[in-house]
C-alpha positions, 0 to 999 in steps of 0.5 A: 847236243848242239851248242848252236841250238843253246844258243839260238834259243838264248837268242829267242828268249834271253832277252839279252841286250848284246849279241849272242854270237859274240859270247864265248861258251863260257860267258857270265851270261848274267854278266851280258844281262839276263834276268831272273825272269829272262831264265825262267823263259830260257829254262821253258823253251830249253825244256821244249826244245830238248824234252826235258824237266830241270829238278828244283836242284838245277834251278839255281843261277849257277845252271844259266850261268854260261851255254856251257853250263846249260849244255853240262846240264842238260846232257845230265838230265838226258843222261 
């Protein structure tokens, strides 16, 4: 799985008022300013973009924390 791609769709529908480029994979993405509400946004497109569910056990801050964090998941509900 592309990072690149997590990362374009942060860009379309996190909402975030800084820069994507400019945040390392491991980034506090709530730190740079994403919202509840941006994440649910984020986690729609993610599903569309990847086909993909995310269980009520990955719908915690912890799963948006960071691109990282959504690649690891992501790669485990594909997996």
């Amino acid at each position: 799985m592309s990072l690149e791609t997590i990362r374009e769709i942060l860009t379309q529908h996190g909402r975030l008022p800084v820069d994507v480029k400019t945040l390392a994979d491991d980034s506090d993405l709530y730190n740079a300013g994403l919202t509840s509400l941006a994440t649910v946004s984020l986690m729609l497109a993610l599903e569309d973009a990847f086909n993909i569910e995310f269980p009520e056990n990955k719908l915690s801050r912890k799963t948006f924390e960071s691109i990282e964090a959504i690649s690891e998941a992501i790669e485990e509900l594909k997996g």
